[in-house]
C-alpha positions in Angstrom: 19.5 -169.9 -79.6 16.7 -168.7 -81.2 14.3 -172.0 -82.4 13.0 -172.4 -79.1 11.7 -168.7 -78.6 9.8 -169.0 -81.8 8.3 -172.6 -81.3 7.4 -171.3 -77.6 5.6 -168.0 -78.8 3.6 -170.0 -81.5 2.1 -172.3 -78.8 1.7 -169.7 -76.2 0.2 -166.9 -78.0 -3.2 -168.2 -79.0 -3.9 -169.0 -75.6 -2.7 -165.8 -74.4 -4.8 -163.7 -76.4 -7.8 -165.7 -74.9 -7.5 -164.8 -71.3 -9.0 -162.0 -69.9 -6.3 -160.6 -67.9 -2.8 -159.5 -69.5 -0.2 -161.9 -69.9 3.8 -161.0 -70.4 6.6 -162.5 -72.0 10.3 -162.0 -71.5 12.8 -162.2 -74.0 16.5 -162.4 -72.2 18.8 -160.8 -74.9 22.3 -159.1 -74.0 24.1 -156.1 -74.4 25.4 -158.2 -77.0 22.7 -157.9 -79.3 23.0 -154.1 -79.6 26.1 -154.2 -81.4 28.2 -156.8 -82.8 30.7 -157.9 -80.7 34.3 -159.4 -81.9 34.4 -163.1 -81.6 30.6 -163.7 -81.0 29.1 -162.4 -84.1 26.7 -165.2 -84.3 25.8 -164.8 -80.3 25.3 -161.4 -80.7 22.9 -161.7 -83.8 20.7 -164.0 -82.2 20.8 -161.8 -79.5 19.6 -158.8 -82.0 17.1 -161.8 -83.2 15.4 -162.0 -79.7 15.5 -158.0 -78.9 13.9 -157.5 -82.5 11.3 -160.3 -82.3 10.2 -158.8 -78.4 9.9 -155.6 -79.7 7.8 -156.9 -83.4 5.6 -159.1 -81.3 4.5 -156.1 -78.9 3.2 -153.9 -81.8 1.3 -157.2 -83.1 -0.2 -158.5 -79.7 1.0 -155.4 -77.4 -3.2 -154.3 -76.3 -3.2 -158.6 -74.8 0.2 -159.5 -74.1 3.1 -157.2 -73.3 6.5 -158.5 -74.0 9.9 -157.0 -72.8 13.3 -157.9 -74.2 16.2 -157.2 -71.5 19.5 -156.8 -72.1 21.6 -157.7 -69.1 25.0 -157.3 -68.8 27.2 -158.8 -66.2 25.0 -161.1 -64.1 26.6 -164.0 -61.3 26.1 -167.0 -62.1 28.1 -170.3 -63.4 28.7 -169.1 -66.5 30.3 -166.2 -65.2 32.1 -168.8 -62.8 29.3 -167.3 -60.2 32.1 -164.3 -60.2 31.0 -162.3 -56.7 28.6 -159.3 -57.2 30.2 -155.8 -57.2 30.6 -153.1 -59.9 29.1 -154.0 -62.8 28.0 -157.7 -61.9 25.2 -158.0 -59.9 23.1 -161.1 -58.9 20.3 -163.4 -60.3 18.4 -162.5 -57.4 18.5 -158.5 -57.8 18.6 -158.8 -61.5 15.3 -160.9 -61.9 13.5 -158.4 -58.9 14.4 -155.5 -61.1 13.6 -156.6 -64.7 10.3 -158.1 -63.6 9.5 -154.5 -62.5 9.8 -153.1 -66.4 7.4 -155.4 -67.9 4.6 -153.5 -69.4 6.6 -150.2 -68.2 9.0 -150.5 -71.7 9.5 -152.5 -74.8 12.8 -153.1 -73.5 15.9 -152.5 -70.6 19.0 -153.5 -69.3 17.3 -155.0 -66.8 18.6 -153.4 -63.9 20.0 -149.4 -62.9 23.8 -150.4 -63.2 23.3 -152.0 -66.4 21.5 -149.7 -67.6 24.1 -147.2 -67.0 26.9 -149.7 -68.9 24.4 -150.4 -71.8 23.9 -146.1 -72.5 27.5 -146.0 -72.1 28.5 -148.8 -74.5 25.9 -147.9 -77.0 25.5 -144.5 -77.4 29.0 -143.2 -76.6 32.7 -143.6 -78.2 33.5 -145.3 -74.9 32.5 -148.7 -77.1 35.0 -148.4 -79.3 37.5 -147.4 -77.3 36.6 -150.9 -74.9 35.9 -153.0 -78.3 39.0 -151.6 -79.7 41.3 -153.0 -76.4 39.6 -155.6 -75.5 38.9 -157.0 -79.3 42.8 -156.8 -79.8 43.0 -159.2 -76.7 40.2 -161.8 -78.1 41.7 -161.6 -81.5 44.9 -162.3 -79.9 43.6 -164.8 -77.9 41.6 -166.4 -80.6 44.2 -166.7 -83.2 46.1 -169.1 -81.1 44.1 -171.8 -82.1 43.4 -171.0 -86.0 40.4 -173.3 -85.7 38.5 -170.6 -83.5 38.3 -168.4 -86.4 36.8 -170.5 -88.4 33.0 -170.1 -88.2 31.4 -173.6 -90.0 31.3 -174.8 -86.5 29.2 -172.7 -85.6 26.8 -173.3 -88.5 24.8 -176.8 -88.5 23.8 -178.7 -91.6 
């Protein structure tokens, strides 16, 4: 998850810093990565990776190139089996319109006003443990199942 972000900035940056108007880059985290999640601890670390490298980066290279890490929440597409927009899910389309807005406006977002609105509320309120506590209970239920998916090695290559 996070290889390719590194090995991309590397290349990109020199040339970046050579050209005389300001570039951007845009590091797509999650809500994820601002607090561990119960059965994704790996997903949401390298989430935490990518908001933490964004935000390092800018103070390094921030006066040539400004970089924005976004933390989107529910967004429609096929991994969300394109589930229809309403609520807290919203579109590629509308998502990609706002974000693109924020970039060298603020180190980082949610991307868009109704996640922004879920990620204050599941970050900086009890309201995150009350929906971790729930909705953990239901994953760990879940999960335990199949004894394998506790079991993180998988998850770890050699």
């Amino acid at each position: 998850n996070n290889i390719p972000h590194l090995i991309l900035t590397r290349k990109l940056i020199p040339n970046m810093l050579t050209r005389p108007n300001k570039s951007g880059v845009i590091f797509v985290s999650s809500i994820s990565g601002a607090y561990p999640s119960m059965m994704s601890s790996v997903y949401s670390a390298s989430k935490a990776f990518l908001d933490f490298l964004s935000r390092g980066l800018r103070i390094e290279f921030g006066e040539k190139i400004d970089f924005l890490s976004i933390r989107p929440y529910l967004i429609s597409t096929p991994l969300m089996c394109n589930a229809p927009a309403g609520g807290p899910i919203i579109t590629a389309q509308d998502f990609v319109k706002s974000a693109l807005n924020r970039l060298g406006v603020v180190p980082y977002c949610y991307g868009h006003w109704k996640h922004e609105i879920y990620g204050r509320i599941f970050t900086h309120t009890p309201f995150r443990n009350i929906m971790l506590g729930y909705y953990g209970k239901k994953v760990r239920e879940s999960a335990t199942k199949n004894k394998d998916n506790l079991k993180i090695d998988h998850l770890i290559r050699e």
